[in-house]
C-alpha positions as CSV (number, residue, x, y, z in Angstrom):
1,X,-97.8,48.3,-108.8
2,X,-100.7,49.4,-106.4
3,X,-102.6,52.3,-108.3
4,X,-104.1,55.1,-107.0
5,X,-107.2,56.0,-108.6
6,X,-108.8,59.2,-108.1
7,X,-112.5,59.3,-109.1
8,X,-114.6,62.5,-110.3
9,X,-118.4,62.5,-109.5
10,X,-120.6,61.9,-106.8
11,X,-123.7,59.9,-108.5
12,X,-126.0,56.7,-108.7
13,X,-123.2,56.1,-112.1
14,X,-120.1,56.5,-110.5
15,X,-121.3,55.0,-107.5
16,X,-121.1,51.8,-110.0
17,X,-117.9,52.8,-111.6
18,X,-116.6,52.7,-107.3
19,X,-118.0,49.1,-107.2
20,X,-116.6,47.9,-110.3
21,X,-113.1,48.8,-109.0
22,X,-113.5,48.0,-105.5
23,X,-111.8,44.4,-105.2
24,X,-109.2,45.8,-107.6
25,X,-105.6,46.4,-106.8
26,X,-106.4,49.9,-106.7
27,X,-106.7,52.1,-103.5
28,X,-109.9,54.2,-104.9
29,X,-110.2,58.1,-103.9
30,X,-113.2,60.2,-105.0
31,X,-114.0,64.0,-104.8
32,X,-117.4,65.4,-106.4
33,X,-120.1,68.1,-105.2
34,X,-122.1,66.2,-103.0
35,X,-120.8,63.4,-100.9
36,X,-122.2,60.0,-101.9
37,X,-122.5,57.9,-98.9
38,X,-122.4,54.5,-101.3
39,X,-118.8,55.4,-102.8
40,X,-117.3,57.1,-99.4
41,X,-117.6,53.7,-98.0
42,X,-115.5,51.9,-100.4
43,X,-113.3,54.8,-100.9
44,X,-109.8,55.2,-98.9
45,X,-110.9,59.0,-98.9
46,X,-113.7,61.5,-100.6
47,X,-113.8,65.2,-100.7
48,X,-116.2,67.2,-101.4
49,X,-114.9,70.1,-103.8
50,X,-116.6,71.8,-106.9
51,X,-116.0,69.2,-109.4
52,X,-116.1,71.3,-112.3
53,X,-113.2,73.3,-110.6
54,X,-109.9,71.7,-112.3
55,X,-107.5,73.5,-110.3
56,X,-109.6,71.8,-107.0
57,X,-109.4,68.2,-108.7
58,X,-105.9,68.2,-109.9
59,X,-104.6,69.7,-106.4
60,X,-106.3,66.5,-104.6
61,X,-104.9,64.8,-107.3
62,X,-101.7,65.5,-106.3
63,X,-102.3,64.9,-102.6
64,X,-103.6,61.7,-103.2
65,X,-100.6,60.9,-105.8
66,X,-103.5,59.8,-108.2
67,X,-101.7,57.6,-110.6
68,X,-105.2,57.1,-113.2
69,X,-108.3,59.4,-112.9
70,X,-111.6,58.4,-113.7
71,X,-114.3,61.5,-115.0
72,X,-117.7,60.4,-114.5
73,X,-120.0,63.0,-115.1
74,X,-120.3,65.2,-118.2
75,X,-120.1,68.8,-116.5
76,X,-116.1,68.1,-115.2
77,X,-115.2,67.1,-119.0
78,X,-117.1,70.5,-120.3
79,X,-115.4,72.2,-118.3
80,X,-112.1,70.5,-118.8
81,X,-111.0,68.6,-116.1
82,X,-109.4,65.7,-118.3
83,X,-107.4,68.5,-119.9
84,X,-105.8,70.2,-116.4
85,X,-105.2,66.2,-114.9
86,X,-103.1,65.1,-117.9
87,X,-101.1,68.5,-117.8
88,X,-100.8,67.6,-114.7
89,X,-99.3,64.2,-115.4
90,X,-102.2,62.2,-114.3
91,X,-104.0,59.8,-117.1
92,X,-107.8,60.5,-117.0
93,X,-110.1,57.6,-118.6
94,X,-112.2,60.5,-120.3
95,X,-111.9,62.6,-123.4
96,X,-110.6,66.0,-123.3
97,X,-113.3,69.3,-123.9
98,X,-112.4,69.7,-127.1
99,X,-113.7,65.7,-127.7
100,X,-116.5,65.6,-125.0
101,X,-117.9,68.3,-127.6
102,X,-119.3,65.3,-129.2
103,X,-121.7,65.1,-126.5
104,X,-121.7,68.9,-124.6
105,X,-122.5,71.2,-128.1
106,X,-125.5,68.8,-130.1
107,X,-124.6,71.6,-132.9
108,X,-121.2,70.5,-133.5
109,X,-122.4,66.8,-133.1
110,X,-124.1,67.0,-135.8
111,X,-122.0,68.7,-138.4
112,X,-119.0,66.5,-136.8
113,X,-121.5,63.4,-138.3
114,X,-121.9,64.9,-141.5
115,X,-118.8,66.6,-142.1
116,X,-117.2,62.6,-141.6
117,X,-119.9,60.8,-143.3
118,X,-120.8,59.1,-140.1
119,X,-123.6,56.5,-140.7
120,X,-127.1,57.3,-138.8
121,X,-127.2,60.8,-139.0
122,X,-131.2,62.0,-139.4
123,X,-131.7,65.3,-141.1
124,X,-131.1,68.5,-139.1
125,X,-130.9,72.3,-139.0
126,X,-129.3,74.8,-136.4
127,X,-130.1,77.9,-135.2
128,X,-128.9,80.9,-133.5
129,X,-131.9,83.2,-134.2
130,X,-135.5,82.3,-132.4
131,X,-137.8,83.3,-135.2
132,X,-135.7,81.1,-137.9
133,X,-136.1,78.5,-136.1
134,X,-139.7,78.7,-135.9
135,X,-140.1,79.4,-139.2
136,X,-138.7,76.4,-139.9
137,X,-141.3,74.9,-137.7
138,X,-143.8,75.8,-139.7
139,X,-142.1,75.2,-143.2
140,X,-140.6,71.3,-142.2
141,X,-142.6,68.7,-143.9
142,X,-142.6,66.0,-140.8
143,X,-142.3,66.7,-137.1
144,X,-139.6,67.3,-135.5
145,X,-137.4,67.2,-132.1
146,X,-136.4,70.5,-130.6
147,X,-132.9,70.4,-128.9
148,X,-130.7,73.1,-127.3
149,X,-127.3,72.6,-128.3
150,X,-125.9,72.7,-124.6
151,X,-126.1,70.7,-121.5
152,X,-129.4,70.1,-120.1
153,X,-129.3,67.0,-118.1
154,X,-131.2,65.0,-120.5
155,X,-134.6,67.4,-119.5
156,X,-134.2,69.7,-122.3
157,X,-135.4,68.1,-125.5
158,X,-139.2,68.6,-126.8
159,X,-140.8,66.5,-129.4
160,X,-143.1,68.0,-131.7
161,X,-146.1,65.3,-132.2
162,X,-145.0,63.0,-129.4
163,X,-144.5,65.4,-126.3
164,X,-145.6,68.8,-128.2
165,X,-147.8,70.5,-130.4
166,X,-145.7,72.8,-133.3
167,X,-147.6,76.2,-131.7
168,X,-146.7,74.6,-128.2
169,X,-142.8,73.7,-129.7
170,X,-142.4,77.3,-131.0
171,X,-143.6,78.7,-128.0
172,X,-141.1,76.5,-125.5
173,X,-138.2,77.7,-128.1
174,X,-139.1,81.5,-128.0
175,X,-139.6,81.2,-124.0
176,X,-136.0,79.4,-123.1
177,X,-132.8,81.2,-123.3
178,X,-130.9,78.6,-124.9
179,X,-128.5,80.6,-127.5
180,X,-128.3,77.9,-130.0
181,X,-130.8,75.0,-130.9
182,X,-130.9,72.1,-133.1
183,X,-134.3,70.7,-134.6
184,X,-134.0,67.5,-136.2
185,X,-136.5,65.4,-137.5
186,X,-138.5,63.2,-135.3
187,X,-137.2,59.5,-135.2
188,X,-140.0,57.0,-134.7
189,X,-138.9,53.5,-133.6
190,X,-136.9,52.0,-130.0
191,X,-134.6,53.3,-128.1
192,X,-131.4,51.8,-127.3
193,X,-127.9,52.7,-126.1
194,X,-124.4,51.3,-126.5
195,X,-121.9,51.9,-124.6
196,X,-118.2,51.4,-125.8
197,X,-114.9,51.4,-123.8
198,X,-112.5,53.5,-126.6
199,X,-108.7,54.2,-125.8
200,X,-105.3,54.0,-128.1
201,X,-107.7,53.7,-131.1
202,X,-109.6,50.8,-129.9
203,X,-113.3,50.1,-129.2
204,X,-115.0,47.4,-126.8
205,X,-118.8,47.8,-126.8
206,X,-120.7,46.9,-123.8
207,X,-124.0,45.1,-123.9
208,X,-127.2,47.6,-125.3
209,X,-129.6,49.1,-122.6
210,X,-132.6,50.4,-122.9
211,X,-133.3,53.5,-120.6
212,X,-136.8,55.6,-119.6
213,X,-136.6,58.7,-119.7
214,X,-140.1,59.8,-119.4
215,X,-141.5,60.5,-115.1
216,X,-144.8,58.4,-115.5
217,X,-145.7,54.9,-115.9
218,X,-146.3,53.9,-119.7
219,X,-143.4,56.3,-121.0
220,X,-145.6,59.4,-119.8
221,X,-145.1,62.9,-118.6
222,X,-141.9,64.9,-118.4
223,X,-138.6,63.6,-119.8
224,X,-136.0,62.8,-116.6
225,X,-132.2,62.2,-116.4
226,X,-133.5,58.5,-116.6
227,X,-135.9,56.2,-114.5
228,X,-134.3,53.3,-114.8
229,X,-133.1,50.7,-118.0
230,X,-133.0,47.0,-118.3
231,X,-130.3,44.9,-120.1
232,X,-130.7,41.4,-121.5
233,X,-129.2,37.9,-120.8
234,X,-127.6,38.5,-124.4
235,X,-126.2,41.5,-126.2
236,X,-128.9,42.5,-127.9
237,X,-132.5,43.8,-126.5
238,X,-135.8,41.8,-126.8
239,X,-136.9,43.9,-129.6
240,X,-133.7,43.9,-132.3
241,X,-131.4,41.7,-134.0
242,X,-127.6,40.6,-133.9
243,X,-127.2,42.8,-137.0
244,X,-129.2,45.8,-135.5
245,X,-126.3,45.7,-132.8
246,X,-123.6,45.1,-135.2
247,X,-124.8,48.2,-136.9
248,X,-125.1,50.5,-133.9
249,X,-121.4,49.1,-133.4
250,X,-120.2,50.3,-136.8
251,X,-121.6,53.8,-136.2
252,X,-119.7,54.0,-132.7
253,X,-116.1,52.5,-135.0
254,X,-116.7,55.4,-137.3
255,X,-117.3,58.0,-134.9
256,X,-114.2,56.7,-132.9
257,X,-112.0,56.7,-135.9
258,X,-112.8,60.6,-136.4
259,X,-112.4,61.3,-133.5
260,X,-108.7,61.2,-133.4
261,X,-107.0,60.4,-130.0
262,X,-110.4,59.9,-128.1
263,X,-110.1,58.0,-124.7
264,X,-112.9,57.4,-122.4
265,X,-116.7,56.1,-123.0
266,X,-118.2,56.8,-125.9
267,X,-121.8,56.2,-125.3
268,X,-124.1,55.5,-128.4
269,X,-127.9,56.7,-127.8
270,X,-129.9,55.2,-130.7
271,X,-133.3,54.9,-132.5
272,X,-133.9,51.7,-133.9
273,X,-136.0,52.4,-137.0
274,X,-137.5,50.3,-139.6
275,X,-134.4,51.2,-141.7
276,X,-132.2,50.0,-138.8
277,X,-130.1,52.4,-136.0
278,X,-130.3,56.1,-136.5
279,X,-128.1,58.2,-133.5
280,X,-130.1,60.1,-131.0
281,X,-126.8,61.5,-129.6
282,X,-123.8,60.8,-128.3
283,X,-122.3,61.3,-124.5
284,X,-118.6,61.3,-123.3
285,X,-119.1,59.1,-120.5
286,X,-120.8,56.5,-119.0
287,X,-125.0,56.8,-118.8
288,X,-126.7,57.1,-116.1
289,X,-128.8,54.2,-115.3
290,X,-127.0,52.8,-117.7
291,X,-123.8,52.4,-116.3
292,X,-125.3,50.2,-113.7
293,X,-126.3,47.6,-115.8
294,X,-123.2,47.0,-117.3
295,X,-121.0,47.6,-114.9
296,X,-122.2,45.0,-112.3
297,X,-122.3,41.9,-115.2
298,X,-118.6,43.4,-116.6
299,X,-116.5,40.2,-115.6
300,X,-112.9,41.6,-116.9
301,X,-111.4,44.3,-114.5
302,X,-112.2,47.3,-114.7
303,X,-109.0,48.1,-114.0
304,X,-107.3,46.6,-116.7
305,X,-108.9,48.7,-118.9
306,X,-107.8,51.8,-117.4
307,X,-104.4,50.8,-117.3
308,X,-104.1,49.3,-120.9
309,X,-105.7,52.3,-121.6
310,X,-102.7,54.8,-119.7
311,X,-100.3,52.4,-121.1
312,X,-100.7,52.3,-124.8
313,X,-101.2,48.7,-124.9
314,X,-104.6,46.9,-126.5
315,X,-107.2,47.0,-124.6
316,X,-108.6,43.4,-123.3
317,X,-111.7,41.6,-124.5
318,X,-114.4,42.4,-122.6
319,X,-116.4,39.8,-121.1
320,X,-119.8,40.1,-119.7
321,X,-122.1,37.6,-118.0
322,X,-125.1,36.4,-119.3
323,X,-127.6,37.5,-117.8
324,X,-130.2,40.3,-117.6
325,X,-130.2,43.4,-115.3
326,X,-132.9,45.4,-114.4
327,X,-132.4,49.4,-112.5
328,X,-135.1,51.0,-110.8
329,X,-134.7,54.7,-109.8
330,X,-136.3,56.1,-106.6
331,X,-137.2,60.0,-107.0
332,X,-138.2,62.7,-105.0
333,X,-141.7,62.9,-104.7
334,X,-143.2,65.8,-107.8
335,X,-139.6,65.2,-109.9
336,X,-138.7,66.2,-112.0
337,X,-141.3,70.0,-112.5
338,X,-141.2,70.2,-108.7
339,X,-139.4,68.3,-106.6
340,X,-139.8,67.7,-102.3
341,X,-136.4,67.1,-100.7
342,X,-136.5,65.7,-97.3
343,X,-138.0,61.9,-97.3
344,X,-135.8,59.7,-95.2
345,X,-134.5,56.7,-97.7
346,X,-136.0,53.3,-95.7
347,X,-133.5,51.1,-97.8
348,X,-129.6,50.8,-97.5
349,X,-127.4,47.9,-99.1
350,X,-128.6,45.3,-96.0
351,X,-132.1,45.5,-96.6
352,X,-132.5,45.6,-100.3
353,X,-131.6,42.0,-100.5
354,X,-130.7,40.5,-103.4
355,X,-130.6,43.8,-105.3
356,X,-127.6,46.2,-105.4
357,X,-128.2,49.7,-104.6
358,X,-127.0,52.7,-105.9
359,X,-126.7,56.3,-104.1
360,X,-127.1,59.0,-106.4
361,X,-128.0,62.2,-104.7
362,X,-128.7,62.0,-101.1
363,X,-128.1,63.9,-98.3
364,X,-126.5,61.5,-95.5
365,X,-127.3,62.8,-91.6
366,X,-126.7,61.6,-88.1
367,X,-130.1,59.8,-87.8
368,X,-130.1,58.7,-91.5
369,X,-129.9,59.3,-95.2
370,X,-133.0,61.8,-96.7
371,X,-133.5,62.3,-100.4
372,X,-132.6,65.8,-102.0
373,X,-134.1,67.2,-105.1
374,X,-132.5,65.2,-107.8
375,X,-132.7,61.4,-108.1
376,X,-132.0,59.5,-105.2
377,X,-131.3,56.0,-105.8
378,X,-131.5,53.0,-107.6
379,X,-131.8,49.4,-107.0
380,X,-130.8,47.1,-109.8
381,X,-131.8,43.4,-110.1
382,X,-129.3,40.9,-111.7
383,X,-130.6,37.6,-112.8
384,X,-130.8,34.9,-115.7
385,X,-133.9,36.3,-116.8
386,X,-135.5,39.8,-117.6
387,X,-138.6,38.6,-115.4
388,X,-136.6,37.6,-112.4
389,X,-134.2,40.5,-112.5
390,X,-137.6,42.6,-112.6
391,X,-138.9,40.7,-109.7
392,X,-135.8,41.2,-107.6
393,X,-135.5,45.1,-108.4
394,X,-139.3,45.3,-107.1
395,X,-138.5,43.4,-103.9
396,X,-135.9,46.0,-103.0
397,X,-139.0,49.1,-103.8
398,X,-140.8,47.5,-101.4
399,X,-138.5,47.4,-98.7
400,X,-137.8,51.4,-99.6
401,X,-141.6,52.3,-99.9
402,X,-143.1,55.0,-101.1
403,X,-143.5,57.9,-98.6
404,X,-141.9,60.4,-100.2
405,X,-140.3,58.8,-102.8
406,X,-141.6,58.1,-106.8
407,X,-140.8,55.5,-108.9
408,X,-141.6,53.5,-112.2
409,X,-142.4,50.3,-111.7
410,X,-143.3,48.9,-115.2
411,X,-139.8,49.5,-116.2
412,X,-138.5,45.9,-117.2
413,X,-141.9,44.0,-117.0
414,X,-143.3,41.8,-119.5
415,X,-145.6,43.3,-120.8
416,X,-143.5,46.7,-121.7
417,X,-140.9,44.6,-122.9
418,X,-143.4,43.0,-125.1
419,X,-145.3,46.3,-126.2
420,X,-141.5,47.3,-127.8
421,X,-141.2,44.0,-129.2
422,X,-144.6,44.5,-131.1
423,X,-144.0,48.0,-131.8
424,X,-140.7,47.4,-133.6
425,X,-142.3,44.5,-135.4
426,X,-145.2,46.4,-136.7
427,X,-142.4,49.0,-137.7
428,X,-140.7,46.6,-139.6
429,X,-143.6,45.3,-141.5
430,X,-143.3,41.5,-139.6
């Protein structure tokens, strides 16, 4: 049987999800906000609806006769879209509102860890009342990170001693309007992320990614939805062990085993610390760069996941190819504080050679495609190497230059790479 699947989201990550079922026996339909050029081209049909809108998505559901659905971005599972297209009789590959909380209210995140002795778990507090919170500030032996408990794109955390001063920390807290807000304390070590393919009680872990979150060369300025990430030829990142991943693993089992009935992508961010993986957060879905690292080396069908997923059966092994990946992120000129839409994108999926590229949010014209205010695109470099895939990702920059456009062009190079290697050493006393 020919399936029909209907996917939700318009960016650089479900761009990648699109190509990862495009030679599929699947016809592929996709509806989102904006209209990605990259994913209407491989799509039978897109529309453009508000994604977060479930009665919108299920009614092109139905005209479509969408047999699996696929929710990419976090906003349609907050505001329960997985919920409205099973009701509706249509399986959706993502976890339903109540789940996604793991990843949509940091709050119950963290008492959800707690409350099911789930490994990794650093010490935290929450608060509904701005002048507890900074009290607390002032009284917490350590530093700490300042997170609202809602959605925030990945822009909203602060980190006391890394990115801000306590005064400055107190002062961002009394300032926002964010009704709850989590402070935990400050992790100090690498970042990683795992993402795991979870339905009917099973897990499947993809290969760990490292992403950039910060705007500015050498992990500076603003934090971002994400510059870009790198993956290695193996499992595991330059900087950590077999058993570091085997232990991010565990925490991801033990969350999935709370978390009764969960279906989707649970996505693990980590710190790897000197006492091994402590949890950042979690999301409900795929990341975003991450996804397209992962996706483009995933050798097993996509597909079959989804439908061993719809169908109750076991999932299937996942296999992966060995070798690294690196993504690159082009950005509108002053993103993320201030943003200038406009710049006509020089690159499409001819030109950027041996790369694959990645609309995220663009606006497509007549005489061409111009970049908006959010990220624009990425290219992503796939080789046997971390230095090759680098060099491949860079070729592709070059071809999109720079007018108008920002990027970070140390992400996957040596000596970063190495600088994480050396910092986790020195961490770990080596």
């Amino acid at each position: 049987m020919r399936e029909n699947v209907l996917l939700i989201g318009g960016g650089g990550r479900e761009h990648a999800i699109a190509r990862a079922l495009e030679d599929s026996e699947c016809d592929l339909y996709a509806c989102a906000g904006n209209r990605n050029p990259g994913i209407a081209r491989i799509a039978t049909d897109f529309e453009t609806l508000e994604e977060t809108d479930p009665e919108a998505v299920v009614d092109y559901a139905a005209e479509v006769e969408a047999t699996i659905a696929v929710v990419g971005p976090e906003a349609p599972l907050d505001a329960g879209v997985a919920d409205a297209l099973e009701e509706a009789g249509v399986y959706a590959f993502g976890p339903r509102q109540e789940q996604a909380r793991i990843e949509t209210d940091k709050a119950f995140q963290r008492r959800f860890m707690s409350e099911n002795d789930i490994p990794g778990c650093p010490d935290y507090e929450t608060f509904d009342d701005v002048e507890a919170a900074c009290e607390f500030i002032d009284e917490y032996d350590g530093d700490l990170a300042i997170k609202p408990a809602g959605l925030t794109g990945g822009k909203g955390v602060k980190v006391i001693g890394d990115q801000v001063t306590p005064e400055e920390g107190k002062e961002y807290i009394r300032e926002s309007d964010y009704e709850r807000i989590v402070l935990e304390e400050r992790l100090i070590g690498e970042e990683l992320t795992i993402q795991a393919f979870v339905a009917n009680g099973e897990i499947r872990t993809a290969p760990a990614v490292q992403d950039h979150k910060r705007a500015y060369e050498g992990d500076e300025g603003p934090n971002t939805g994400g510059m870009g990430s790198y993956s290695d030829a193996t499992r595991e990142l330059p900087f950590m062990s077999e058993e570091d991943y085997e232990a991010a693993v565990e925490i991801l089992e033990a969350t999935v085993d709370a978390l009764e009935g969960y279906k989707g992508i649970l996505y693990g961010q980590f710190m790897l610390t000197a006492e091994g993986p402590k949890v950042i957060e979690f999301n409900a879905r795929f990341g975003d760069p991450e996804a397209m690292n992962t996706l483009p080396v995933l050798e097993t069908d996509f597909l079959d996941v989804l439908t061993a997923a719809r169908d109750g059966e076991d999932l299937p092994d996942l296999e992966f190819a060995d070798q690294a990946t690196v993504c690159k992120y082009a950005v509108p000129e002053g993103y993320p504080t201030d943003p200038e839409a406009g710049a006509k994108v020089q690159v499409d999926e001819e030109s950027a050679g041996d790369a694959l590229l990645y609309y995220a949010s663009v606006d497509e014209r007549d005489d061409g495609i111009y970049t908006t205010t959010s990220r624009s695109f990425a290219v992503v470099g796939i080789a046997n190497t971390l230095d090759e895939a680098e060099e491949i990702a860079e070729d592709a920059l070059a071809v999109a230059g720079d007018e108008g456009l920002h990027m970070r062009h140390d992400i996957g190079k040596a000596d970063l790479v190495q600088q994480r290697i050396d910092h986790m050493a020195e961490l770990r006393g080596d």
